[in-house]
DOZARO-411445 format. One record per residue (C-alpha): residue in three letters; chain; x, y, z. Coordinates in nm, 3 decimals. Layout:
<atoms>
+--------+--------+---------+---------+---------+
! residu ! chaine !      xx !      yy !      zz !
+--------+--------+---------+---------+---------+
!    ala !      A !       X !       Y !       Z !
...
+--------+--------+---------+---------+---------+
</atoms>
This chain:
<atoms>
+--------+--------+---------+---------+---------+
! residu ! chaine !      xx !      yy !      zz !
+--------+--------+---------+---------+---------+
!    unk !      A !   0.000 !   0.000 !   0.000 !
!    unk !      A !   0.177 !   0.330 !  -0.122 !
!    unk !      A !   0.101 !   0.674 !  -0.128 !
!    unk !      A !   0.046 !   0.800 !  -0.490 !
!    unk !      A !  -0.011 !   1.025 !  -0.667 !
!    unk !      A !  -0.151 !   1.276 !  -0.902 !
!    unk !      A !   0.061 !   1.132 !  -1.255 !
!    unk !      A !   0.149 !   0.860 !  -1.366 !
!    unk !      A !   0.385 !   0.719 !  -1.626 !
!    unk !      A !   0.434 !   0.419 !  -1.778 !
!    unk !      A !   0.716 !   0.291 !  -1.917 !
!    unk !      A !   0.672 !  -0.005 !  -2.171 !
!    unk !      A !   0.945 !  -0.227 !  -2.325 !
!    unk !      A !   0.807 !  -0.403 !  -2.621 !
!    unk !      A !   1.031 !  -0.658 !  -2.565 !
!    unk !      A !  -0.601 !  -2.794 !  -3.359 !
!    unk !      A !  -0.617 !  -3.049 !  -3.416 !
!    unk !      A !  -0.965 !  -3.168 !  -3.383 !
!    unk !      A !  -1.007 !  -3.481 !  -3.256 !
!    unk !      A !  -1.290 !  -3.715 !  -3.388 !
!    unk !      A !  -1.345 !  -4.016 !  -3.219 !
!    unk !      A !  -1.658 !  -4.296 !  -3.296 !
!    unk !      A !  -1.727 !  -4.534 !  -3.054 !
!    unk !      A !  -1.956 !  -4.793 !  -3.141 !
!    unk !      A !  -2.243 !  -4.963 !  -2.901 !
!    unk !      A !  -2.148 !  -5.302 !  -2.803 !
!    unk !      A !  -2.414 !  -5.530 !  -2.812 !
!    unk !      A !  -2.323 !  -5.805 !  -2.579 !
!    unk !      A !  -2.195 !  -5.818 !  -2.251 !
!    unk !      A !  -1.795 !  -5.847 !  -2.261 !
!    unk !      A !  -1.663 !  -6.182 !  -2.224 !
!    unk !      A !  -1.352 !  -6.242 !  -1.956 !
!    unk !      A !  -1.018 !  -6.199 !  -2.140 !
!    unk !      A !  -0.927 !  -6.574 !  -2.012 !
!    unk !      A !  -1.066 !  -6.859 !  -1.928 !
!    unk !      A !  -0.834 !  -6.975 !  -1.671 !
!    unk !      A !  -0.999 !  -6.920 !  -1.372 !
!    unk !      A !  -0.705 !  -7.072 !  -1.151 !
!    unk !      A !  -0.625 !  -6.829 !  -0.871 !
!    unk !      A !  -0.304 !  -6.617 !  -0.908 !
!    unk !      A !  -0.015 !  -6.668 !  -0.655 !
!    unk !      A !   0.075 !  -6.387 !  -0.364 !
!    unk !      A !   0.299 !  -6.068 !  -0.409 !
!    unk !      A !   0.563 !  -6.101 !  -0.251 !
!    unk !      A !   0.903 !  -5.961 !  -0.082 !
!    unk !      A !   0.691 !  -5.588 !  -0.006 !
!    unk !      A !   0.881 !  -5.291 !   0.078 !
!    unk !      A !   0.727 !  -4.949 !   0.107 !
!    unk !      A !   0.867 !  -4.632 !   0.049 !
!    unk !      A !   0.629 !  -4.371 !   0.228 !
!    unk !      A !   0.605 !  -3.979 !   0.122 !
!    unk !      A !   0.308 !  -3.722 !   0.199 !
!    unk !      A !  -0.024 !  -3.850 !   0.173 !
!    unk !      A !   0.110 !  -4.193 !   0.022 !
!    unk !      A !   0.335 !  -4.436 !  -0.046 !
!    unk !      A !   0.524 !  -4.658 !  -0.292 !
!    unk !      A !   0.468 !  -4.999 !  -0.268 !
!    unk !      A !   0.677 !  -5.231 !  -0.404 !
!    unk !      A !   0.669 !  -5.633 !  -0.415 !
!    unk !      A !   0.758 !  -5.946 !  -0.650 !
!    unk !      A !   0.502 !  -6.110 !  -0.817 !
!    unk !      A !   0.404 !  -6.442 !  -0.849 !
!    unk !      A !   0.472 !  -6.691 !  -1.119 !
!    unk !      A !   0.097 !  -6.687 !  -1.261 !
!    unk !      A !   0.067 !  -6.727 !  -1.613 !
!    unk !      A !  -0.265 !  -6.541 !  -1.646 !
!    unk !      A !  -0.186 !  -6.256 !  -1.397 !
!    unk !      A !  -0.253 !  -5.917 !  -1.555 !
!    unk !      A !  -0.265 !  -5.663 !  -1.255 !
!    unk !      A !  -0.186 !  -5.600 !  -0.862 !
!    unk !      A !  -0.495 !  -5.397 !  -0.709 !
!    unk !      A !  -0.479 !  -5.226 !  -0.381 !
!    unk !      A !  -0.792 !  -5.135 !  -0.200 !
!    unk !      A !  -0.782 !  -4.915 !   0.124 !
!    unk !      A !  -0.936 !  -4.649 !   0.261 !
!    unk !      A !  -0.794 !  -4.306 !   0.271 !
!    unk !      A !  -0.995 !  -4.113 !   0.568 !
!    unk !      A !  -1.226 !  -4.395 !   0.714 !
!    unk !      A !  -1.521 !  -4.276 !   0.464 !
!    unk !      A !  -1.345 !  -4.323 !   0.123 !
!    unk !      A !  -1.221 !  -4.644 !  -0.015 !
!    unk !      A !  -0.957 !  -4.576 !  -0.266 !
!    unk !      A !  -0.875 !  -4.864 !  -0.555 !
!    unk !      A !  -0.513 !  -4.852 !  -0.778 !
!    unk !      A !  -0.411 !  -5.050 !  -1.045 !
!    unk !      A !  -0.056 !  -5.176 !  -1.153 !
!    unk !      A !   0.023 !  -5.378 !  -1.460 !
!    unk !      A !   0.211 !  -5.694 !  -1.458 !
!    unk !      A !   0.505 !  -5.502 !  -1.651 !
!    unk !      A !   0.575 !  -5.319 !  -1.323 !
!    unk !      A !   0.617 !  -5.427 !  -0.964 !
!    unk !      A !   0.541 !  -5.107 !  -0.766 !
!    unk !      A !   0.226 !  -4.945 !  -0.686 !
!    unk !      A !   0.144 !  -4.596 !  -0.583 !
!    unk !      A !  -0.166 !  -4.596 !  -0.297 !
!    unk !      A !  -0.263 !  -4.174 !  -0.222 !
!    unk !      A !  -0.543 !  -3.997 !  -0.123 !
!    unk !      A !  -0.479 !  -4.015 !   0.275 !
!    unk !      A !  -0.581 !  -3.804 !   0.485 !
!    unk !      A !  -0.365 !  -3.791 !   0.787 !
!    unk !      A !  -0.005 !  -3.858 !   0.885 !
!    unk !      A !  -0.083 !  -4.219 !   1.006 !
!    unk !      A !  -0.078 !  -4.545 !   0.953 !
!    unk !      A !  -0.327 !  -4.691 !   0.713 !
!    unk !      A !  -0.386 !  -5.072 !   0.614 !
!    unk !      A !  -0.362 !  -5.157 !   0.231 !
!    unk !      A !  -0.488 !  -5.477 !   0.063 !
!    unk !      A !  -0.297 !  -5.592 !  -0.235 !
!    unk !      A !  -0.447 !  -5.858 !  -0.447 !
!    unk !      A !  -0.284 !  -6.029 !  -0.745 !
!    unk !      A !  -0.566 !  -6.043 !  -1.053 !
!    unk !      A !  -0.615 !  -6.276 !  -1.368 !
!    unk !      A !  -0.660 !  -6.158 !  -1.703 !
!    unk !      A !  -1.021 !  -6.344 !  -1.593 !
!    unk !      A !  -1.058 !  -6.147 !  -1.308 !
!    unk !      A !  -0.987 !  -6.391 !  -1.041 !
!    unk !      A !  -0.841 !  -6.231 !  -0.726 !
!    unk !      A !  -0.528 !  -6.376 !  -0.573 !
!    unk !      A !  -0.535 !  -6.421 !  -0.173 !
!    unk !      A !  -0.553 !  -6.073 !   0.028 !
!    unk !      A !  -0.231 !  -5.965 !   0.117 !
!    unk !      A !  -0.211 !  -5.668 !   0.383 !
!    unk !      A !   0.056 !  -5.411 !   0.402 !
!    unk !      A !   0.075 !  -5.128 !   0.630 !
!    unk !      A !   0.178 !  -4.774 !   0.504 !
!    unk !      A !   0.281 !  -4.506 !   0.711 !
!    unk !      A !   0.263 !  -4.155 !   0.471 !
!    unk !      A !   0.404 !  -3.868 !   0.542 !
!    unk !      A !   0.142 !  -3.521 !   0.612 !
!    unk !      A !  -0.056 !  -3.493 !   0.322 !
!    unk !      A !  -0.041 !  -3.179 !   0.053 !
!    unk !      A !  -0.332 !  -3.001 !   0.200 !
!    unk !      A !  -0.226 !  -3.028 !   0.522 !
!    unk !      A !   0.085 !  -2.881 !   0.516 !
!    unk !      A !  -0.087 !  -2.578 !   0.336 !
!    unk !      A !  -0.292 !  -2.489 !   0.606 !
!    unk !      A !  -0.098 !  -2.349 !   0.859 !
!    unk !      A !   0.046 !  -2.128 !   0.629 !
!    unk !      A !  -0.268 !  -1.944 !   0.470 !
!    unk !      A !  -0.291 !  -1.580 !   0.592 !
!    unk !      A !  -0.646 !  -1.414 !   0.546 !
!    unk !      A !  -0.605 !  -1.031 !   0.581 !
!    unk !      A !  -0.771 !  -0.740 !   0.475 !
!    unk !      A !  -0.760 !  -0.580 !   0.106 !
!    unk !      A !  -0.853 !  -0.314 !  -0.104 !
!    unk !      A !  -1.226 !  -0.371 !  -0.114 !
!    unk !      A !  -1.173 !  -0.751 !  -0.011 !
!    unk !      A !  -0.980 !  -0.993 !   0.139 !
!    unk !      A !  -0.603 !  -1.079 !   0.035 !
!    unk !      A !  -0.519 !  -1.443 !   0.065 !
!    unk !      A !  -0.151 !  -1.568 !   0.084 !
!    unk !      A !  -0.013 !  -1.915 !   0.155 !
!    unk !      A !   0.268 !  -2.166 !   0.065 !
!    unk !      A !   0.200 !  -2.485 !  -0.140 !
!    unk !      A !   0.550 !  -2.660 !  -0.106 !
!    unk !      A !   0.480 !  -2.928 !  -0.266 !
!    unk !      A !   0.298 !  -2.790 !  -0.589 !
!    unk !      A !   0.002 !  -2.975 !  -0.531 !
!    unk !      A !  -0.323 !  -2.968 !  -0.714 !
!    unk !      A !  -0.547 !  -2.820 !  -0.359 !
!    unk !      A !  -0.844 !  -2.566 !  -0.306 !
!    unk !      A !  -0.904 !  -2.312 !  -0.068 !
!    unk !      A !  -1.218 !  -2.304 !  -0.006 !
!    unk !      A !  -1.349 !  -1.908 !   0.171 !
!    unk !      A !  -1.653 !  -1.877 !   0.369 !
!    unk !      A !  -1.931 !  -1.580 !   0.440 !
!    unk !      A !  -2.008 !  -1.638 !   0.830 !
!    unk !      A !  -2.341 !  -1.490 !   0.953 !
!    unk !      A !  -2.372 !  -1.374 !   1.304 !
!    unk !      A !  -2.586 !  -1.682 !   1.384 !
!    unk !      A !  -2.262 !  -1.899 !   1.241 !
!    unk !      A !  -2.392 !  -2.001 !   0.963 !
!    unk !      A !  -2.162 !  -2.009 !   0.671 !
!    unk !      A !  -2.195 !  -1.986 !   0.267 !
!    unk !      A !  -1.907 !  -2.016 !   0.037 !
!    unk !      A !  -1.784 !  -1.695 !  -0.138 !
!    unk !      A !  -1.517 !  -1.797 !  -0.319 !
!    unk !      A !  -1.297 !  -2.139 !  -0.410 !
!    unk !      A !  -0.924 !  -2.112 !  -0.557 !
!    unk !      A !  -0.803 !  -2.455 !  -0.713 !
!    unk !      A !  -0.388 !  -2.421 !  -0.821 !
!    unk !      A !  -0.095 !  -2.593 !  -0.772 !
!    unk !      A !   0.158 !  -2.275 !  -0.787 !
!    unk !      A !   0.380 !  -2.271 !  -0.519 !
!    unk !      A !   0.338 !  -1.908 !  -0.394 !
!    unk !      A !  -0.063 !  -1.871 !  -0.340 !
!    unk !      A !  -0.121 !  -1.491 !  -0.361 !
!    unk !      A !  -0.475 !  -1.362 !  -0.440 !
!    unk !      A !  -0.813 !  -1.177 !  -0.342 !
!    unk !      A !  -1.118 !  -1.210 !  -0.296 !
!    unk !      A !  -1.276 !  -0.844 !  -0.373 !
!    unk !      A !  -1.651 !  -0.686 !  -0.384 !
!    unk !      A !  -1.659 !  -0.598 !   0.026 !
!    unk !      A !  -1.720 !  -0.237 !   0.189 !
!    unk !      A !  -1.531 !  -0.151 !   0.485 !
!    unk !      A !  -1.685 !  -0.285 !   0.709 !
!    unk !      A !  -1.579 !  -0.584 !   0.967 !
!    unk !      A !  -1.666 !  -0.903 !   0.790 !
!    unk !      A !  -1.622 !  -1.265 !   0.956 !
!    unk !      A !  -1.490 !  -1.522 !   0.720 !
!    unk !      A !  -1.350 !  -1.931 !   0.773 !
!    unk !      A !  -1.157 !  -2.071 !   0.528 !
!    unk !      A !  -1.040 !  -2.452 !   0.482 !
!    unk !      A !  -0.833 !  -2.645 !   0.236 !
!    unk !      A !  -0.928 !  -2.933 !   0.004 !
!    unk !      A !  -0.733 !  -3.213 !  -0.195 !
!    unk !      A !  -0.861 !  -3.397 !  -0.514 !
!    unk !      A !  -0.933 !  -3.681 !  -0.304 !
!    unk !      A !  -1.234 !  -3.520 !  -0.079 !
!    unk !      A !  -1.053 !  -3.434 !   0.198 !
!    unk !      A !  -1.048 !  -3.156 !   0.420 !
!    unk !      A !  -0.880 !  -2.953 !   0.647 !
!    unk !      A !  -1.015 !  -2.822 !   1.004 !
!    unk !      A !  -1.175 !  -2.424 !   0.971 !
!    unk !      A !  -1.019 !  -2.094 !   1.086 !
!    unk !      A !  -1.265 !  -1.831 !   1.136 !
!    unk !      A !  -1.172 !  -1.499 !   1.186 !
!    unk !      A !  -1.313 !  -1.109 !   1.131 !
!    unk !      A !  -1.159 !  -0.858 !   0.864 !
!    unk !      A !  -1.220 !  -0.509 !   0.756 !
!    unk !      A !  -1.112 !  -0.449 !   0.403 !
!    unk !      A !  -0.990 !  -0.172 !   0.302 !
!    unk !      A !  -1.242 !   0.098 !   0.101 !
!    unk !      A !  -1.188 !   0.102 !  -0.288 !
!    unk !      A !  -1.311 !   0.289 !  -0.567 !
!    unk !      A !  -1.270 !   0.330 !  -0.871 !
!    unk !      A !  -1.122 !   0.639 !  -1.013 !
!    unk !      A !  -1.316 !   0.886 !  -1.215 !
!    unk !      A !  -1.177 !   0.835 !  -1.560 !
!    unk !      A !  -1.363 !   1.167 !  -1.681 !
!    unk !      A !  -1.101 !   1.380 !  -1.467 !
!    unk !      A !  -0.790 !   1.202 !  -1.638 !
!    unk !      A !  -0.604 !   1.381 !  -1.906 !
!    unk !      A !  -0.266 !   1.414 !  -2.092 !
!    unk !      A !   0.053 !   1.543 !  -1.974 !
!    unk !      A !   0.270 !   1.534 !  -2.221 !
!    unk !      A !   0.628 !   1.560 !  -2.211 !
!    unk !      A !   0.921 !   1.560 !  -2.422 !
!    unk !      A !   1.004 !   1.187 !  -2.318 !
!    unk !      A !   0.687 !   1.102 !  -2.442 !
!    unk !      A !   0.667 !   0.841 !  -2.734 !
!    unk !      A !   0.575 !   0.941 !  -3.057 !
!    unk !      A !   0.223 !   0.842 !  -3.117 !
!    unk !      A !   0.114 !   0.655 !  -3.441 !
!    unk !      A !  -0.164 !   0.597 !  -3.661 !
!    unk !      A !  -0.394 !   0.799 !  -3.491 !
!    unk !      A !  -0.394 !   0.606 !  -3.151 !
!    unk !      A !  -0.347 !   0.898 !  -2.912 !
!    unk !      A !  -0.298 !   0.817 !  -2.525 !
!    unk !      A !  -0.642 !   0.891 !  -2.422 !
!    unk !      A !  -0.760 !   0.602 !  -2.588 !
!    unk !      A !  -0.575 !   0.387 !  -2.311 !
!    unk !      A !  -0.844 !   0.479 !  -2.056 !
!    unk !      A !  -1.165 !   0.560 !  -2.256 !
!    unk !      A !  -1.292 !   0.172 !  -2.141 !
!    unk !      A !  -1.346 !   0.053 !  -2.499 !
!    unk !      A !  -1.103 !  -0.269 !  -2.534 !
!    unk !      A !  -1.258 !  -0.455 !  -2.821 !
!    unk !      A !  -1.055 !  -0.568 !  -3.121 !
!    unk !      A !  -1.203 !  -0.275 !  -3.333 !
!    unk !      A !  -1.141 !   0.058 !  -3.138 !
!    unk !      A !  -0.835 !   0.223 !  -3.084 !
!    unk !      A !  -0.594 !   0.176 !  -2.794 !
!    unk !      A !  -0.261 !   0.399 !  -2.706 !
!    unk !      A !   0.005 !   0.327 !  -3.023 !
!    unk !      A !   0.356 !   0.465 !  -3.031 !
!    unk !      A !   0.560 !   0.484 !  -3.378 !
!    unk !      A !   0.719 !   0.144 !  -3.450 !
!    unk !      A !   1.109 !   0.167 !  -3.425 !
!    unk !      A !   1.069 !   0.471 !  -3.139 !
!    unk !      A !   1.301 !   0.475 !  -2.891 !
!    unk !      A !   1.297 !   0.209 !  -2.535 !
!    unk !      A !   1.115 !   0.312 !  -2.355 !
!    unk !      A !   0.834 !   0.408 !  -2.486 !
!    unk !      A !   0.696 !   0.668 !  -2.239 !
!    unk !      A !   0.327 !   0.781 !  -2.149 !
!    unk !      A !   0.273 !   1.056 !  -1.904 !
!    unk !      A !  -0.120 !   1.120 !  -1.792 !
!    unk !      A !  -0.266 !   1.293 !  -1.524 !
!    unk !      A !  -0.545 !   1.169 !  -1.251 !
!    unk !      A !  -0.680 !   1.486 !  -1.173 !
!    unk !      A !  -0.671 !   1.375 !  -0.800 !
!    unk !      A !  -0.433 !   1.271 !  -0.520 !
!    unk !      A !  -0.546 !   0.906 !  -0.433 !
!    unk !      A !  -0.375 !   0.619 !  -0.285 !
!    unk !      A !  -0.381 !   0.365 !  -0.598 !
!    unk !      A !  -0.412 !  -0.008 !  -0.489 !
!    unk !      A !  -0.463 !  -0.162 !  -0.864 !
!    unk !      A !  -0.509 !  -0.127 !  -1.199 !
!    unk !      A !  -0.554 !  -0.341 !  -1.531 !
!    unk !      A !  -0.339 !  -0.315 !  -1.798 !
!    unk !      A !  -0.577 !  -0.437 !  -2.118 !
!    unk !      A !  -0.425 !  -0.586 !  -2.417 !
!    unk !      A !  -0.457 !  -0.527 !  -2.747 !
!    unk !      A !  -0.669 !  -0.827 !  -2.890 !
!    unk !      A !  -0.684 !  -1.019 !  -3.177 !
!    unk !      A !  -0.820 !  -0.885 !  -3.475 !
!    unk !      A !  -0.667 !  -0.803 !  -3.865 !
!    unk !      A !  -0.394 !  -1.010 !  -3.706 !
!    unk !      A !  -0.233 !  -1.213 !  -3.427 !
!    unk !      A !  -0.153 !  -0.887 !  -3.160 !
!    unk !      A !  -0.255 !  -1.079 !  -2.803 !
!    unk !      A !   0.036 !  -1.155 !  -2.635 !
!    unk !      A !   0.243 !  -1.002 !  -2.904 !
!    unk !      A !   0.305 !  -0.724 !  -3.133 !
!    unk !      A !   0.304 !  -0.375 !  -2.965 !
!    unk !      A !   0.152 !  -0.508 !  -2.647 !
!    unk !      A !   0.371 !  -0.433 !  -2.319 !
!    unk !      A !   0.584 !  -0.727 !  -2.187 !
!    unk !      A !   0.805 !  -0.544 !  -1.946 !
!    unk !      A !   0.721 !  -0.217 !  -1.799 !
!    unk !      A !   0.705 !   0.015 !  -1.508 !
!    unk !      A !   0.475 !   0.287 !  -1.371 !
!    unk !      A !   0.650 !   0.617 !  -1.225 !
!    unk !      A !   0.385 !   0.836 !  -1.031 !
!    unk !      A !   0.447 !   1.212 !  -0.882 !
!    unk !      A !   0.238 !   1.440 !  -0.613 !
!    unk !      A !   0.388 !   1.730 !  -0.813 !
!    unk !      A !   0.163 !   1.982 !  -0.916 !
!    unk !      A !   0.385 !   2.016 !  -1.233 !
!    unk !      A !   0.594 !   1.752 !  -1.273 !
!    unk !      A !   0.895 !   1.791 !  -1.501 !
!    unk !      A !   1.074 !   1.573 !  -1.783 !
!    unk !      A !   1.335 !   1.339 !  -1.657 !
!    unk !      A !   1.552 !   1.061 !  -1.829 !
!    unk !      A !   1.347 !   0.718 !  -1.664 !
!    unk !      A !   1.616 !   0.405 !  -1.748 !
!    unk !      A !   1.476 !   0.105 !  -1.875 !
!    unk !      A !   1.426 !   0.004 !  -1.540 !
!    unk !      A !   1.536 !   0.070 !  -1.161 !
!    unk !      A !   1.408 !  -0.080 !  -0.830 !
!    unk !      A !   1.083 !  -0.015 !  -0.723 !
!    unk !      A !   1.119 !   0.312 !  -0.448 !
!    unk !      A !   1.417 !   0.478 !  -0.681 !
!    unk !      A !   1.366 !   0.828 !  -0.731 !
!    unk !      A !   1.421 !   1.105 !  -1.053 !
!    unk !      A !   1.368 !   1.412 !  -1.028 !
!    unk !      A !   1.018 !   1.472 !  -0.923 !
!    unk !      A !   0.886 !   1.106 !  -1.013 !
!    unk !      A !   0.927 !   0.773 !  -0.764 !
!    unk !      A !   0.919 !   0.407 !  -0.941 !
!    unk !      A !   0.573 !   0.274 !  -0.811 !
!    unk !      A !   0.666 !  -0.081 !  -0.973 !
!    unk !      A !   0.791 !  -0.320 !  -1.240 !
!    unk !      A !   0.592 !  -0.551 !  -1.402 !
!    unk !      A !   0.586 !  -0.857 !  -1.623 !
!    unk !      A !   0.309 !  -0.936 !  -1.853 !
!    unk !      A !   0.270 !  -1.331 !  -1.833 !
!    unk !      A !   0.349 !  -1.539 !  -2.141 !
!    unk !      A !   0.023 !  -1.728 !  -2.262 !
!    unk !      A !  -0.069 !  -2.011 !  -2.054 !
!    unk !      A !  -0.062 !  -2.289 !  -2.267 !
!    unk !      A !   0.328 !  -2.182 !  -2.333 !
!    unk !      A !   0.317 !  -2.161 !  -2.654 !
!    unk !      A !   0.465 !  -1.865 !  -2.789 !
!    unk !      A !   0.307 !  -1.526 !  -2.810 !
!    unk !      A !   0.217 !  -1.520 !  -3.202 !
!    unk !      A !   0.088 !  -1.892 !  -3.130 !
!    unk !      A !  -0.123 !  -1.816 !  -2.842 !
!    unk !      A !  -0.466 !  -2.047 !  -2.905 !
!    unk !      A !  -0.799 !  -1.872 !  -2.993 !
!    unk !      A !  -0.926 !  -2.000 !  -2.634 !
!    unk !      A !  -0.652 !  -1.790 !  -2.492 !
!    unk !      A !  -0.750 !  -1.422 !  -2.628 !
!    unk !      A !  -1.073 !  -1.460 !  -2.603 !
!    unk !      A !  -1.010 !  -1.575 !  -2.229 !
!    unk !      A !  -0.815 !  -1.261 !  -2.209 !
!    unk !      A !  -1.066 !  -1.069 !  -2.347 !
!    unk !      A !  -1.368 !  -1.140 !  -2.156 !
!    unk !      A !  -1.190 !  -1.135 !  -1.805 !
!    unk !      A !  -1.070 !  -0.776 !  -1.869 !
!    unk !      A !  -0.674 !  -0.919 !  -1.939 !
!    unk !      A !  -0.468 !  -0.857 !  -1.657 !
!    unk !      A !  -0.469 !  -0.683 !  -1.329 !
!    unk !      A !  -0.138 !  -0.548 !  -1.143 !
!    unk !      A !  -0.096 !  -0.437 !  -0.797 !
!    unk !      A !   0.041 !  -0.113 !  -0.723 !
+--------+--------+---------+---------+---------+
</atoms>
């Protein structure tokens, strides 16, 4: 939270198969793949190699001419029974899904390529604290600009939810908002609250059903609005880029972001950066803003072309700022002359990886209906 500031700048460095598949009705029931129905021998020789929420499991198996898989059946939080299946080419078998750091019973079974089941064989696992549980303690709830910021840790990269709740004062709850990832660094919020004290709970969830205990607690978020686009206006300065084809810098706020209307263009070959100083017409306190991307349209420009990929934003409280030589970049806090960095950003790559120009038609229209991307200040 920073104290800004009546202009900013921003400095930019412009750095399908379709698959068809026919599946036909089968008419009859399916016949067993063998007709030996002689029982399959034991696995044997078991070692397990525990880790959290599961464990490896590995074992020799027997000399059974018709085996075709080693099953294990247990249950993963005394509700849930879990099944896994390993094929005769290998002789380990993952078992995951549990919800404690514990020691759980598994049932291996040799099987028959006619389904016969060997003998039980049980095994006991010991796995380490599961995903979700190591998340939990480290989720912070706190308050936001308009909302609630949530922050945790997710070691292990794990596909988990965190799952935020509305609590009445008669303690009943309703769910406002679920995140599913697996990035490491969990940093996000939850926005649409006045300032006004607000009790929440939150709890964590795995792909396997289950679920952590609930922390309650009260917040006040922070009070937000949006600023009053009407009162912005240009401030231009010799720095400035050159504009092109028309594209002048009030177009950058004028809320029309659809393929067809103009945006904020400099002159291709210009010099780095590419500078754009505007004023708010008002001292505020900024928290966000969205940067919106040129989108697909005569050609391929999401991701791409002229859009930003590295840039900063310089703000100054002076009534009349003057022109100074901004580097390509400098840490956040440096200041020129009248104007402080407010902060460096990165635009993110497409998701899918590919490269910009290749971005999928999913992607900019995903882009484009979810306002592109937001930055905080």
């Amino acid at each position: 939270m920073k104290n800004f500031k009546n202009w900013l700048f921003l400095s930019t460095m412009v750095a399908v198969f379709a698959c068809i598949g026919a599946c036909e009705k089968a008419e009859n029931y399916n016949e067993p793949s063998s007709t030996d129905m002689a029982k399959p021998g034991l696995v044997t020789n078991i070692k397990v190699d525990n880790f959290n929420g599961g464990a490896y499991i590995t074992y020799d198996l027997p000399n059974s001419k018709n085996l075709l898989y080693v099953l294990a059946r247990y249950k993963i939080n005394g509700v849930t029974t879990r099944e896994t299946k390993s094929s005769y080419y290998s002789d380990t078998i993952m078992v995951d899904g549990f919800a404690k750091k514990q020691g759980y019973d598994v049932t291996l079974y040799a099987v028959s390529r006619a389904e016969v089941k060997s003998d039980p064989v049980v095994v006991k696992v010991n796995p380490d604290t599961p995903p979700y549980l190591l998340l939990k303690p480290t989720i912070n709830a706190d308050p936001d600009f308009g909302g609630i910021k949530i922050t945790g840790l997710n070691s292990l990269k794990k596909n988990l939810g965190i799952v935020l709740l509305s609590v009445s004062d008669n303690n009943s709850s309703d769910v406002i908002d679920q995140h599913y990832g697996k990035l490491e660094t969990i940093d996000y919020s939850v926005r649409g609250y006045a300032p006004v004290a607000k009790k929440i709970g939150y709890y964590v969830t795995d792909n396997f059903g289950n679920i952590s205990d609930t922390t309650y607690k009260t917040v006040t978020p922070f009070f937000e609005t949006l600023l009053d686009r009407n009162k912005f206006f240009q401030y231009r300065l010799p720095s400035d880029g050159v504009i092109a084809y028309g594209w002048d810098l009030p177009y950058l706020w004028d809320g029309k972001t659809d393929g067809n209307s103009n945006g904020w263009h400099t002159a291709p070959g210009g010099a780095m950066p590419a500078i754009a100083t505007f004023g708010l017409g008002i001292s505020a306190k900024l928290s966000r803003f969205v940067l919106w991307e040129r989108p697909d349209g005569s050609d391929k420009f999401a991701y791409g072309h002229g859009n930003p990929k590295v840039f900063s934003v310089w703000g100054s409280n002076a009534a009349a700022p003057r022109d100074a030589p901004l580097p390509l970049s400098a840490p956040v806090g440096t200041i020129i002359g009248d104007w402080i960095n407010m902060g460096n950003y990165n635009y993110p790559p497409p998701p899918s990886g590919l490269a910009p120009v290749a971005h999928t038609t999913a992607e900019w229209q995903f882009m484009v209906i979810q306002g592109s991307k937001m930055f905080k200040l």
